[in-house]
KEKOLVO-620285 format. One line per field, with one value per residue (C-alpha): x, y, z; residue number from 1. Coordinates in steps of 0.25 Angstrom, whole numbers, plus 5000, padded with zeros to 4 digits. Example, Ala and Ser with C-alpha at 12.3 -4.5 7.8 and 13.67 -1.06 7.14 Angstrom:
REM residues 2
east = [5049, 5055]
north = [4982, 4996]
up = [5031, 5029]
n = [1, 2]
***
This chain:
REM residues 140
east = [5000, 5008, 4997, 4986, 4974, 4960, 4947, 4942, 4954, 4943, 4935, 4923, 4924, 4913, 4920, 4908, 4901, 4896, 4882, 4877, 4864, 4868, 4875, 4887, 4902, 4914, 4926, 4939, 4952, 4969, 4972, 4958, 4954, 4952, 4962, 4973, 4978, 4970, 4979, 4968, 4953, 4943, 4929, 4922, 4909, 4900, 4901, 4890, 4881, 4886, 4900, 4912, 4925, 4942, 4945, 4958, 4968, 4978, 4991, 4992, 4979, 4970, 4957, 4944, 4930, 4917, 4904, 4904, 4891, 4883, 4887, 4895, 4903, 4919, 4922, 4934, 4946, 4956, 4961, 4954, 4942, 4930, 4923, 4913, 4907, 4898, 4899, 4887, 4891, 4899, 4904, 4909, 4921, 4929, 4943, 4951, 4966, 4976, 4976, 4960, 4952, 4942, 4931, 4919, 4907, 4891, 4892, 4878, 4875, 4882, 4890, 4904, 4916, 4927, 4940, 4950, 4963, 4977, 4986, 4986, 4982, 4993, 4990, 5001, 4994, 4982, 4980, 4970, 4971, 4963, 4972, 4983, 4976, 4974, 4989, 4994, 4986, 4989, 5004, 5001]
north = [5000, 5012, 5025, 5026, 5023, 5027, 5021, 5030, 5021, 5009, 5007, 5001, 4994, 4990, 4977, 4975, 4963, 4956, 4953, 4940, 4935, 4924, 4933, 4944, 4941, 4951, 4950, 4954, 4952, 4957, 4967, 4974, 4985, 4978, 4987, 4976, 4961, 4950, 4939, 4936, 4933, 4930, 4932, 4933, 4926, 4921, 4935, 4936, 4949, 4961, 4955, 4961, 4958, 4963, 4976, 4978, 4983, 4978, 4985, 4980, 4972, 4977, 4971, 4970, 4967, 4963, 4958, 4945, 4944, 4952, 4964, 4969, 4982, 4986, 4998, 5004, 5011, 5020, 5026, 5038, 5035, 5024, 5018, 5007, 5002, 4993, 4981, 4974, 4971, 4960, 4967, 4980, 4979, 4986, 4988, 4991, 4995, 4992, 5002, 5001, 4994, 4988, 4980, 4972, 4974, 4972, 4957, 4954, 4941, 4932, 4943, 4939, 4946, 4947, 4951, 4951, 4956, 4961, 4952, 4938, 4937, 4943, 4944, 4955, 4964, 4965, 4976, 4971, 4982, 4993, 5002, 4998, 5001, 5013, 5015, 5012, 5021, 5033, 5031, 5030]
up = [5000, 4995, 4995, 5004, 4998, 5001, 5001, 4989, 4982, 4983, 4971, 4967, 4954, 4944, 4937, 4927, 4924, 4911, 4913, 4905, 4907, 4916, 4925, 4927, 4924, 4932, 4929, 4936, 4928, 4933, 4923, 4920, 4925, 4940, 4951, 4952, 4949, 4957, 4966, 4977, 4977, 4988, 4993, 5004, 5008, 5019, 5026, 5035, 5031, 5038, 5041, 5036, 5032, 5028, 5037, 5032, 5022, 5013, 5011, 4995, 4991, 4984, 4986, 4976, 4984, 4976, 4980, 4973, 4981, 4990, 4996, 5005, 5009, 5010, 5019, 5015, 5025, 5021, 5035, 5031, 5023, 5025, 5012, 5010, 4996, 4994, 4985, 4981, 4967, 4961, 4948, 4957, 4968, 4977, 4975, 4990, 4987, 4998, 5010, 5014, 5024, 5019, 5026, 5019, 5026, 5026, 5018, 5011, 5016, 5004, 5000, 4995, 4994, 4981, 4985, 4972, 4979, 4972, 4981, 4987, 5001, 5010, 5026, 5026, 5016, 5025, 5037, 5046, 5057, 5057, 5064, 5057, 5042, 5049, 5050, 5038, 5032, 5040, 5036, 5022]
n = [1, 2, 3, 4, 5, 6, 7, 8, 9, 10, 11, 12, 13, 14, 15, 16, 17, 18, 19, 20, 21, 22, 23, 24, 25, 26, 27, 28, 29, 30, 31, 32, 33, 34, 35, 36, 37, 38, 39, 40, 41, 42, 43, 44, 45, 46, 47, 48, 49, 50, 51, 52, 53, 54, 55, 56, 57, 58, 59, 60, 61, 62, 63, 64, 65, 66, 67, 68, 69, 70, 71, 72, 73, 74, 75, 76, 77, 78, 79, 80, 81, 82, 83, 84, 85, 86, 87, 88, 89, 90, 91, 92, 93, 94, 95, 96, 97, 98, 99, 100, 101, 102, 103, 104, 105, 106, 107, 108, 109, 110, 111, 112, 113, 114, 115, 116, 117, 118, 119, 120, 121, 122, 123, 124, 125, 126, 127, 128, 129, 130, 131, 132, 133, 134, 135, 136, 137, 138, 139, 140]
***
């Protein structure tokens, strides 16, 4: 993590469909137009209605969230700012570069969660204290 980032530095992203009659098609491809090369996918499932999960940063992942199902919302953390979208969609997502908390919260019951991130899982990129997010970002 070299420049501190803000929350505004989170986008939403429409990633378009094909619509067929049978169904919708997304697609998500390493060298479109998507923020950043995929190395790590996972999902999350079973999260009770009204549960929430992540609290915390990462120092180099970038991270992609999409509703694959449901809904559910990610509040966002900078230090200094607070954001929370909703996603409800699975043609739209959520890029989070490094440097923000974020936190999914407000699960739909059967909602599932698609992460697409930029590195493989790391423990070390991860911060999971509050306090220390906090400062890291105020000596940036």
């Amino acid at each position: 993590m070299k420049n501190k980032l803000s929350v505004f530095d989170c986008s939403v992203i429409d990633l378009g469909k094909v619509s067929f009659d049978e169904g919708n098609l997304t697609v998500v491809e390493n060298g479109s137009d998507f923020p950043f090369d995929v190395k790590r996918i996972f999902y999350l499932y079973d999260i009770a209605g009204g549960e929430s999960r992540g609290a915390h940063s990462h120092k180099e992942c970038h991270q992609f969230l999409i509703a694959a199902s449901g809904s559910f919302e990610v509040s966002l953390d900078d230090g200094k700012f607070k954001r929370q979208v909703f996603l409800n969609r699975p043609d739209i997502g959520l890029h989070i570069p490094p440097g923000i908390w974020a936190s999914e919260i407000n699960f739909s019951s059967g909602a599932i969660c698609l992460v697409l991130a930029s590195h493989h899982y790391n423990e070390l990129d991860y911060v999971r204290d509050y306090d220390t997010f906090l400062k890291i970002q105020n000596e940036l």
